[in-house]
C-alpha positions as CSV (number, residue, x, y, z in Angstrom):
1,X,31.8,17.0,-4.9
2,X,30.9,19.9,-6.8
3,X,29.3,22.9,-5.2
4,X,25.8,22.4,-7.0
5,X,26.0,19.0,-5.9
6,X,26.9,19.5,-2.1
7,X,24.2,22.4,-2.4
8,X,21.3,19.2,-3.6
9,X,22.7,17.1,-0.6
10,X,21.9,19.6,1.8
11,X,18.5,20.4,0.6
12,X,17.9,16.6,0.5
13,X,19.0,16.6,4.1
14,X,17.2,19.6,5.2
15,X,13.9,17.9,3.9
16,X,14.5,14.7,5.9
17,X,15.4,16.9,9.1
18,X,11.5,18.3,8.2
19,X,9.7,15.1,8.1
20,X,7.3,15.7,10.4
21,X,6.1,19.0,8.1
22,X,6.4,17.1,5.3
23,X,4.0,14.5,7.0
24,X,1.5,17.1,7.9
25,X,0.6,17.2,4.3
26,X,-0.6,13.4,4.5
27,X,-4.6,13.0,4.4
28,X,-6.2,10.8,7.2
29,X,-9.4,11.4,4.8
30,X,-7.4,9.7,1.7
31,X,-6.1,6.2,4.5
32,X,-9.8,5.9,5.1
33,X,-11.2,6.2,1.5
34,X,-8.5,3.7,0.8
35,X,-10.0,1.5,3.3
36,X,-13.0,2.0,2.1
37,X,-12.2,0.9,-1.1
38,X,-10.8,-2.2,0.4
39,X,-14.3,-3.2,1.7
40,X,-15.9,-2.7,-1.5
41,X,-13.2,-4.9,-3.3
42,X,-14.4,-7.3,-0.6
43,X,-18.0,-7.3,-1.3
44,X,-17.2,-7.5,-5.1
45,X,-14.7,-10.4,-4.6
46,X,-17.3,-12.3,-2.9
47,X,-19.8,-11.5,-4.7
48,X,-18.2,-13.2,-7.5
49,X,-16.7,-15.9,-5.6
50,X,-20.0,-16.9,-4.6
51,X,-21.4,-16.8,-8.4
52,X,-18.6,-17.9,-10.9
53,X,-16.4,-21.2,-10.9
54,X,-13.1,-21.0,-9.2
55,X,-10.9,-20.3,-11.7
56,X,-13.2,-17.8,-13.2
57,X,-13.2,-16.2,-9.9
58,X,-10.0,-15.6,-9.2
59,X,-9.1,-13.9,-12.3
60,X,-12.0,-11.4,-12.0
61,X,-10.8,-11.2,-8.2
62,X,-7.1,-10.1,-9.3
63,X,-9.3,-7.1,-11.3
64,X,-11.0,-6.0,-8.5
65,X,-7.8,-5.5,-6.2
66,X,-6.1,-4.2,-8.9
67,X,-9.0,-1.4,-9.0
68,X,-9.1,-1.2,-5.8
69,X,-5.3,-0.9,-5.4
70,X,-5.8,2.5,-8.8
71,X,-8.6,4.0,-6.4
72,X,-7.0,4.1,-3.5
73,X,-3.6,5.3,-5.0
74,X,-5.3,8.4,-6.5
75,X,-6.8,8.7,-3.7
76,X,-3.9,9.4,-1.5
77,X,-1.7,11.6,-4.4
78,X,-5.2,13.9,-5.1
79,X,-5.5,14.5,-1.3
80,X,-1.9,14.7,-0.3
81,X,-1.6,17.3,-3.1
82,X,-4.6,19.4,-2.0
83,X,-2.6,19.7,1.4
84,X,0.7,20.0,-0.4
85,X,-0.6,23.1,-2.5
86,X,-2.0,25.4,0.7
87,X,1.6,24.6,2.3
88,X,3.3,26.1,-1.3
89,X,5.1,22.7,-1.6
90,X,6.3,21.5,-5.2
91,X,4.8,19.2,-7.0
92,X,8.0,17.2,-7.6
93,X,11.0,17.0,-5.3
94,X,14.2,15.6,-4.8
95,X,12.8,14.2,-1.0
96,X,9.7,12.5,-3.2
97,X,12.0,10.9,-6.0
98,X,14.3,9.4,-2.9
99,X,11.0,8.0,-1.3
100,X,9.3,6.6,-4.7
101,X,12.8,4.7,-5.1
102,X,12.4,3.0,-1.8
103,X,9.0,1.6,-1.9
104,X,8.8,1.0,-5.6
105,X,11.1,-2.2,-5.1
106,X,8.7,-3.8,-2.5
107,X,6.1,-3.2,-4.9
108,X,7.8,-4.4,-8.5
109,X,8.6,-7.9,-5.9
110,X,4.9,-8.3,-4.8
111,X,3.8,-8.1,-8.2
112,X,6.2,-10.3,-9.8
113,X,5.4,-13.4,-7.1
114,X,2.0,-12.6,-7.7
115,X,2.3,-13.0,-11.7
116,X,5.2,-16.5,-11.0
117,X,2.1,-17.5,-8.6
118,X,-0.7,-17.2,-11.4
119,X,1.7,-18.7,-14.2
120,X,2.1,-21.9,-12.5
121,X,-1.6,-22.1,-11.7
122,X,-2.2,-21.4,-15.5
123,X,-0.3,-24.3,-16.2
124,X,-0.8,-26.2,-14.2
125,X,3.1,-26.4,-12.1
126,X,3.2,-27.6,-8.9
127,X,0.3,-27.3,-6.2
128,X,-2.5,-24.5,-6.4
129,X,-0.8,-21.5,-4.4
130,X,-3.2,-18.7,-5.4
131,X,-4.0,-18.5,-1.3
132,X,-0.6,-17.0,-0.7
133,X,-1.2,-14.0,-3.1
134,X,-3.0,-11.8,0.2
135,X,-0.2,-12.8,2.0
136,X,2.4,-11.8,-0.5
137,X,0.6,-8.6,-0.9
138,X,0.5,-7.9,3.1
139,X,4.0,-8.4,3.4
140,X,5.5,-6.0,0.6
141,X,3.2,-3.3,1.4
142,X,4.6,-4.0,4.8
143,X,8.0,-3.7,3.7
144,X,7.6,-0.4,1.6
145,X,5.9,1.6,5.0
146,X,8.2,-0.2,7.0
147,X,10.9,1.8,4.9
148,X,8.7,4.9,4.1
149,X,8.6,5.1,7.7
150,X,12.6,6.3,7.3
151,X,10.7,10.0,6.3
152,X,8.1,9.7,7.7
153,X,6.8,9.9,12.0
154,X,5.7,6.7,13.4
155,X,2.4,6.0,12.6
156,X,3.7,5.1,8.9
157,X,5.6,2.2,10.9
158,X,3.4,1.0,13.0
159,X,1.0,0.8,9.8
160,X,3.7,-1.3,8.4
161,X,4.3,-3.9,11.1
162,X,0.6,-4.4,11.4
163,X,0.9,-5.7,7.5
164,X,4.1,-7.9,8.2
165,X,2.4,-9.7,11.1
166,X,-1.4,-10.2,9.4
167,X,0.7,-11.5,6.3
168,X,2.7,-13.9,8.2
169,X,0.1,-14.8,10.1
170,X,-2.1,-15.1,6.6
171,X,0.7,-17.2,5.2
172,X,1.1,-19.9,7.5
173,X,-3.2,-20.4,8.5
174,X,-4.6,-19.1,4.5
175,X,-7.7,-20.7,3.1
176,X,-8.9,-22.0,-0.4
177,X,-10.5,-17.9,-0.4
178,X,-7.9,-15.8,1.9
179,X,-9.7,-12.8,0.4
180,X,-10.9,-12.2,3.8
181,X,-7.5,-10.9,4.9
182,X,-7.3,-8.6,2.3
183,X,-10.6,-6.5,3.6
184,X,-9.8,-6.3,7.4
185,X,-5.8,-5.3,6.6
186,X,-6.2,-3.2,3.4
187,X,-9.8,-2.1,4.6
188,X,-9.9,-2.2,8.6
189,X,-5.9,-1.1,9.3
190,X,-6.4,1.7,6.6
191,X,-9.6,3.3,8.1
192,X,-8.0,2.8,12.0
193,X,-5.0,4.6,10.6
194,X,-6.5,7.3,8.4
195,X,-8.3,8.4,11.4
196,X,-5.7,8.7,13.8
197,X,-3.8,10.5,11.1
198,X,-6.9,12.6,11.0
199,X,-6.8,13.3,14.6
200,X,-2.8,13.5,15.2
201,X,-2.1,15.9,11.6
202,X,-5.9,17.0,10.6
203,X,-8.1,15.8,7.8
């Protein structure tokens, strides 16, 4: 190992020692606008549940979580970098790269079930399974804090277990519209989290 290299190692390591700094920079303000989002996906999701056919609605229901899923994302990187910028922190980083690696396959899973799911409804393969689609979106997201929780304290992980249970639990009892799920984990475990993130690390 070259010197340059062994001298990237130990700034990688230096950031993981500062996790808890790092975390500081985290919004409670952006976990409950997230949330918050969530419970408007809900209203819209039921809205058109309640006024389309079913197969109608569950296209124009994969559009509104998949805006809900934009808002809340630029919620969280527009907040988190307010905080980063009075701490002088970078908006890039070898730390950040290292994290986006080890969510990002949770994510690229969730969404590929989610596409094999709505393929075989298209056509028609095998029995409807478009209820598991909350589930399999509890448990990835689960997954990726479980293992973002690795750099971060341990609200991040408790966050994270909350989704693997409510998706297991979703899996084995969901309904003909499981959309339900979606609002109290995405929308109620967001706000109960953004707040004590709030409280613990500030706004």
């Amino acid at each position: 190992m070259d010197a340059e290299k062994a001298s990237e190692e130990l700034k990688v390591i230096r950031q993981l020692m500062e996790r808890p700094i790092r975390f500081s920079t985290m919004s409670g303000l952006s976990g409950i606008l997230a949330g918050a989002a969530a419970l408007a996906g809900l209203a819209a999701d039921w809205h058109f549940w309640c006024r389309y056919d079913q197969a109608t609605a569950m296209w124009i229901n994969i559009g509104v979580w998949a805006g809900v899923l934009v808002v809340a994302f630029a919620a969280v990187v527009a907040l988190t970098r307010i905080r980063e910028r009075k701490q002088g922190m970078p908006i890039w980083s070898r730390i950040k790269k290292r994290i986006l690696l080890t969510i990002l396959p949770p994510f690229l899973a969730g969404a590929g079930l989610t596409a094999a799911i709505m393929y075989r409804w298209y056509f028609r393969i095998g029995p409807n399974e478009w209820g598991l689609i909350p589930a399999i979106w509890m448990l990835f997201y689960g997954v990726a804090l479980w293992q973002l929780g690795e750099f971060s304290p341990i609200d991040v992980r408790v966050l994270g277990a909350a989704f693997l249970v409510a998706g297991v639990v979703s899996a084995v009892r969901y309904q003909i519209n499981p959309y339900w799920a979606l609002g109290v984990t995405f929308g109620g475990f967001h706000i109960v989290y953004g707040i004590a993130v709030w409280v613990r690390h500030g706004g």
